[in-house]
C-alpha positions, 0 to 999 in steps of 0.5 A: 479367734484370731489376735486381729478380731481381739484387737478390733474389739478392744477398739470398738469398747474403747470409742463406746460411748456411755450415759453416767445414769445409773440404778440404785438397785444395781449390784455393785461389782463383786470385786475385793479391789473396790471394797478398800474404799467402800470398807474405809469409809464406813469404819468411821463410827458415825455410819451405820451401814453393814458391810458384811454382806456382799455384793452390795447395791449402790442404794448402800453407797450413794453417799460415799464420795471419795468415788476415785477409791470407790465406784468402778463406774464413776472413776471418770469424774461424774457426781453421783447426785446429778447422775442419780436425779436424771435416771429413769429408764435406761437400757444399757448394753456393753461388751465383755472380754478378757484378752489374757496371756502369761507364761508359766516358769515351771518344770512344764514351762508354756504359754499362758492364755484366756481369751473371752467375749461377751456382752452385759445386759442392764436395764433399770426404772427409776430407783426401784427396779433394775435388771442386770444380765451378763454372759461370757464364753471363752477358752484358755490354756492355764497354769500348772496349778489351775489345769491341776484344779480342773483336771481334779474337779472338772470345772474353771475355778469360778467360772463354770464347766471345762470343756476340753476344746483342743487335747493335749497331754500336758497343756489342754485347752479348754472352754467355759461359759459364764453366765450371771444376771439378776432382777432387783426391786426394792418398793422402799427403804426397808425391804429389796427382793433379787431373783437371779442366778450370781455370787455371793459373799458374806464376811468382812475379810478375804476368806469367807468360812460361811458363804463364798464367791469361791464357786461359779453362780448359782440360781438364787432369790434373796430378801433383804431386810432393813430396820433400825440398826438391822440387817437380815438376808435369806437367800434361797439357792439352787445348786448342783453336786458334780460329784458323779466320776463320769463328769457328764452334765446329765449326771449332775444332781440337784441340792438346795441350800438356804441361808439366813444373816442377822447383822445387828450394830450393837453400838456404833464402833462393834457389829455382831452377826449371827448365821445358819445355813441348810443343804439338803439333796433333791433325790436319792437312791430310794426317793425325789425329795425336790425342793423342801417348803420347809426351810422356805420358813424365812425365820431363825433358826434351822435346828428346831426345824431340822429336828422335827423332820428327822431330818440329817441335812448338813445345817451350820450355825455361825458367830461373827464380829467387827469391831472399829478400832481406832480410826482407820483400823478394823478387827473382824472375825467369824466362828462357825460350827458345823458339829459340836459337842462340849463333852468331847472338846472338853475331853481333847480326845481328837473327836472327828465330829468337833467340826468348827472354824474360826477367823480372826483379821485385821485391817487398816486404812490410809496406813502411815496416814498415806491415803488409800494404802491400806494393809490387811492380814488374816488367819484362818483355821478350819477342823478336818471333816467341816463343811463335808457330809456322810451324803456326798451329794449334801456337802457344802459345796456348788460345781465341785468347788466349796461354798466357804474356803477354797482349801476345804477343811483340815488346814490352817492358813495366814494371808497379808495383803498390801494394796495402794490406789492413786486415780486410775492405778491400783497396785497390789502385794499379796502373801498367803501360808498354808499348811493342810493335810491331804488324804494319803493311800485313799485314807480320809483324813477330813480335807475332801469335802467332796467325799463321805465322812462316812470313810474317816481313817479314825473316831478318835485323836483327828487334830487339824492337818492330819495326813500328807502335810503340805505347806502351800505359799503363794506370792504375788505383785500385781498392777491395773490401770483402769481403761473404762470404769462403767465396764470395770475394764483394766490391764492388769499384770504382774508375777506370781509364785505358787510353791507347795513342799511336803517331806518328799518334794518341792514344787514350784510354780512362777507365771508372769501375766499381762492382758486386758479384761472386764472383772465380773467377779474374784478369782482365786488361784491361791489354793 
């Protein structure tokens, strides 16, 4: 498509006009950079609303009303009372499109580019029911470091299948197609049902050890329920293992996960959480199993079902904890197990099968009392083997990239971040250190989730960042200024600085990047 048509379509967006109604049923954007408000308002101790599970809808957040560090739909001025009190049918169609270049600074210095329409679908009734569609199709030529993840695992990080749309030996085009929607209703306070196929995150920090928005969307229904100073989810999911080497859509498998969240605000300043998950494959070799009614069972917990089957599905459990510390601080974090013996742990012999991760964070709001700068900082370490299965098509994983930390397993990792809003601009510095062990001469040493555990290189002395040890740093400024805020629409530019080193090299990647585009959900590059 040519610059020109970009150009005009950038036109047409900007004199759209748009209505200020909107649903309270409506997701609100799964985007990190209007969590900081969302987040800062709730630590005070008086509110009880639970923020861990994500995206959230706008019947959680009504109240909040610093909307400049808040709604991406209301940054214009508008009251979210006056708005909500005149909504009653509405059918709202927008465009979509990312209009980015850059320039990659490394050994195989090039041009940068993701160009992509779209359209956005929403239609709501009253403040029960609402329906939200988007699809989106475009092509890129990426960075070093992306093009490396696609050439490995076939698919645009959180987007969809790579489509190979102009061959190059070095820089490839490719293509990919998004597509996420979902119909939610809620009959009253305490229950709301969504159907859909999207993302989803749950945990309060940067990073999620129990359910990411690392992959592209999925098919899913979710119950969420409310009740006194509770909060439990089941989500039901359809999913794909790509694992096949041909790469070939008509090769891709079935598998089905489901989840379950309890939240529980145990006094007003600490929330627990409790977790558990299943995946499961649809066929194998000798049977087609297809979706389990089993773990359609909307209670905890899992094992005592997963045991009366005889059943090996991959089943994790998890712990988490927020703790409101202060006024404007915030500690979290998450402990998940996937395989667990005491026995062996006491025995510190190195057991492949003690698969766990933990999270410990900390975040602060209006640091230095400068109202929205906010910093945060987290660490994160995951055991080899975790989230993997000796079934690969039961690993914890969606399009070949995992449902938790986008590194996999086997790795320890810190990320900071310090970010400041002021009106329309957003700015942002963000630091990550991580140190994995990659397998080496076909030897699994636990980071692949994506291959059988079944080939580990040993049973005993396994110790996080086994293999070839790679330290990875990423650096990176960026800046946005919001065009249109029902859109979620920004420039956004900024530098960014890959570098992974092991004892045999250094590789490093600067890029610069500037463009225009509408934020459907988080992209990670950090891995």
């Amino acid at each position: 498509m040519t610059k020109k048509y970009y150009i005009l379509f950038l036109i047409f967006i900007l004199l759209l006009s748009h209505s200020t109604a909107f649903s309270q049923q409506t997701n609100f954007t799964l985007n990190r950079d209007y969590f900081w408000g969302v987040d800062n308002y709730y630590n005070n101790k008086e509110e009880n609303t639970q923020t861990f599970v994500k995206p959230f809808r706008y019947q959680q957040i009504l109240q909040i009303k610093d909307s400049l560090a808040v709604f991406p739909r209301l940054l214009a001025g508008s009251k979210v009372e006056k708005s909500d009190k005149k909504a009653n049918t509405q059918i709202e169609i927008n465009p979509l499109m990312i209009a980015h270049t850059g320039f990659d600074m490394s050994s195989n210095a090039h041009l940068t580019s993701d160009m992509a329409i779209g359209g956005n679908l929403l239609m709501f009734w009253k403040d029960k029911f609402a329906l939200n569609f988007k699809a989106l199709g475009g092509k890129g030529v990426f960075s070093s470091s992306t093009d490396s993840i696609i050439r490995n695992c076939g698919v645009v990080p959180g987007m969809g299948y790579a489509y190979i749309s102009k061959t190059d030996s070095l820089n490839p085009q490719y293509a990919y197609q998004y597509f996420s929607g979902y119909i939610s209703y809620s009959p009253n306070k305490i229950f709301n049902f969504q159907l859909g196929q999207d993302k989803h995150f749950w945990g309060d920090g940067y990073r999620s050890l129990f359910l990411s928005d690392v992959a592209a969307p999925y098919p899913y229904f979710k119950i969420t329920t409310n009740v006194w100073k509770l909060t439990y989810v089941n989500l039901y999911t359809i999913m794909k293992d790509a694992t096949n080497p041909s790469g070939f859509k008509k090769d891709w498998l079935n598998k089905y996960a489901t989840f379950h969240y309890l939240g529980w605000n145990a006094t007003k300043r600490i929330n627990v959480g409790l977790f558990e998950s299943i995946v499961w494959q649809g066929s194998d070799s000798t049977r087609h199993r297809g979706y389990d009614v089993n773990y359609l069972n909307p209670i905890m917990f899992f094992r005592p079902t997963e045991y009366s089957l005889g059943s090996s599905d991959n089943a994790l459990v998890g712990f988490s904890i927020k703790i409101k510390m202060f006024k404007k601080q915030q500690l979290y974090g998450q402990l998940l197990l996937d395989e667990f013996s005491l026995k062996e742990v006491k025995a510190q012999n190195g057991w492949w099968g003690n698969k766990q991760a933990f999270q410990l964070g900390l975040k602060s709001f209006d640091l230095f009392q400068i109202t929205r700068l906010n910093f945060q900082t987290e660490f994160n370490y995951v055991r080899p083997f975790t989230y993997s299965h000796g079934s690969v098509q039961q690993n914890y994983g969606h399009m070949n990239q995992p449902l938790a930390h986008p590194l996999g397993a086997n790795f320890i990792e810190s990320a900071t971040f310090l970010n400041y809003r002021y009106k329309r601009f957003f700015f942002e510095a963000k630091f990550t250190y991580a140190v994995y062990g990659g397998d080496s001469a076909g030897t699994d040493y636990g980071k692949n989730i994506f291959i059988s555990y079944s080939n580990r290189a040993s049973e005993f002395g396994n110790f996080t960042t086994q293999g070839f040890q790679t330290n990875l740093i990423t650096a990176s400024i960026r800046g946005a200024y919001i065009l249109d805020s029902r859109m979620n629409l920004k420039i956004d530019f900024g530098f960014a600085d890959r570098i992974e080193q092991t004892n045999y090299r250094t590789k490093q990647i600067p890029c610069i990047f500037l463009g225009v585009k509408t934020d459907l959900c988080n992209l990670y590059d950090d891995f």
